[in-house]
N, C-alpha and C positions, 0 to 999 in steps of 0.2 A: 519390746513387743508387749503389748497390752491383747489378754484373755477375754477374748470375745463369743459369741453362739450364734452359728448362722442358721437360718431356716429361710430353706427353699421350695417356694409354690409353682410348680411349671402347670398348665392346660396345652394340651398339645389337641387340633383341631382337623383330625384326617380330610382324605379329598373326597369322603364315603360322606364326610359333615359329623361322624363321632366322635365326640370328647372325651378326654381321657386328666387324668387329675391322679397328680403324682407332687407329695410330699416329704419332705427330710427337714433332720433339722442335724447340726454337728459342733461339737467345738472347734477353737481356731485362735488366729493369732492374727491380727492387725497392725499394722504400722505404715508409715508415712514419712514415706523417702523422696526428693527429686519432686514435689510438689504434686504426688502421688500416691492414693489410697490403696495399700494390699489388703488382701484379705486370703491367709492362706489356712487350710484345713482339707481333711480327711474325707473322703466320700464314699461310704461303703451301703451305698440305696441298692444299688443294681445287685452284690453281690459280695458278700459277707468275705469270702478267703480273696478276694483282686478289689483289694482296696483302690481308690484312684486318689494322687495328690492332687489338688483342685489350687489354684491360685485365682483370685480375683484382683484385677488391677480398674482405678477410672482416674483418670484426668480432672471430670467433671464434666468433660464434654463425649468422650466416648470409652467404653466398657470393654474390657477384655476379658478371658477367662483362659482360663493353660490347666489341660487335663494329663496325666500323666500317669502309667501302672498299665491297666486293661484296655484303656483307650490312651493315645496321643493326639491333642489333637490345639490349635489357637485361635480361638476364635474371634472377631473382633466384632462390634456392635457400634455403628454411626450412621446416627439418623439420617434418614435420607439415601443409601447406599448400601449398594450390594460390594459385600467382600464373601472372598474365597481364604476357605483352607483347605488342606486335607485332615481327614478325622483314620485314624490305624488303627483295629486289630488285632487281635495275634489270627485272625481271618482271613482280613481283606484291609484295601486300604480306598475309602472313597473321596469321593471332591464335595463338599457342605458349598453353596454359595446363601450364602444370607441377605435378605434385605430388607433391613430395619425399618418397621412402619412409625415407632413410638419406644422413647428412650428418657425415661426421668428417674434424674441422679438427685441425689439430697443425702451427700455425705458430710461428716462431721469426725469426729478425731472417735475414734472406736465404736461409731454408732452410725448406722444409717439406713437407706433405703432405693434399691433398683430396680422399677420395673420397668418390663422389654417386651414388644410386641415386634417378631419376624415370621416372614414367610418362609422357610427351607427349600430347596432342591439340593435332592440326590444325583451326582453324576449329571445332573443337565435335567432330570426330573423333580417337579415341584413334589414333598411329600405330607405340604401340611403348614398351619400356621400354630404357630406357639406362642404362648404368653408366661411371662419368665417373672416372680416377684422373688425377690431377694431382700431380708432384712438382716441386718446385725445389728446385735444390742451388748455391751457391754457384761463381761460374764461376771456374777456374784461372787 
């Protein structure tokens, strides 16, 4: 595993048309298994004592994410296409269907760059359009 630092840019675009702009950044660990880029780290943006294990996985062709702690949830990202998961909890448990407007990967052996453009709906309700940039850089 190779010491990496991720920073996360999301715009999340309500159906009111308000934008909202939420940043993090964290360390992590990268490696490259099965002809497969991980990216796994710690995500404590939302809330300092319910940290969430975050994994990132890409092919090159489509993006996953695995949330784990305060939320569970697996989302997948392929352009062109709506997928479902469901997102838990310790509240409720609801249905995310996603569908990928714009999806560009440019990974590289510990360093690289994701950005994601999707629409969401909650339970069968659209709640908004997000725009997702994800970089990893090699840690010093």
């Amino acid at each position: 595993m190779i010491k990496v630092f991720v920073t996360t840019t999301g715009h999340q675009k309500g159906l009111d048309g308000n934008k909202e702009k939420v940043l993090h950044g964290a360390e992590g660990q990268y490696y490259f298994r099965n002809d497969k880029h991980y990216i796994k780290y710690d995500d404590s943006s939302m809330d300092e004592d319910n940290v969430i294990r975050t994994t990132l996985k890409t092919d090159g062709r489509d993006f996953n994410i695995f949330r784990r702690g305060a939320v569970d949830t697996e989302m997948t990202f392929s352009l062109g296409k709506t997928t479902r998961t469901a997102y838990r909890t310790p509240y409720s448990m609801m249905e995310l269907e996603i569908n990928t407007k714009k999806l560009v990967i440019d990974m590289g052996e510990a360093a690289g760059k994701v950005d994601l453009c999707y629409d969401m709906a909650v339970n069968g309700d659209l709640v908004g359009e997000y725009e997702l940039s994800i970089k990893i850089t090699k840690a010093e």
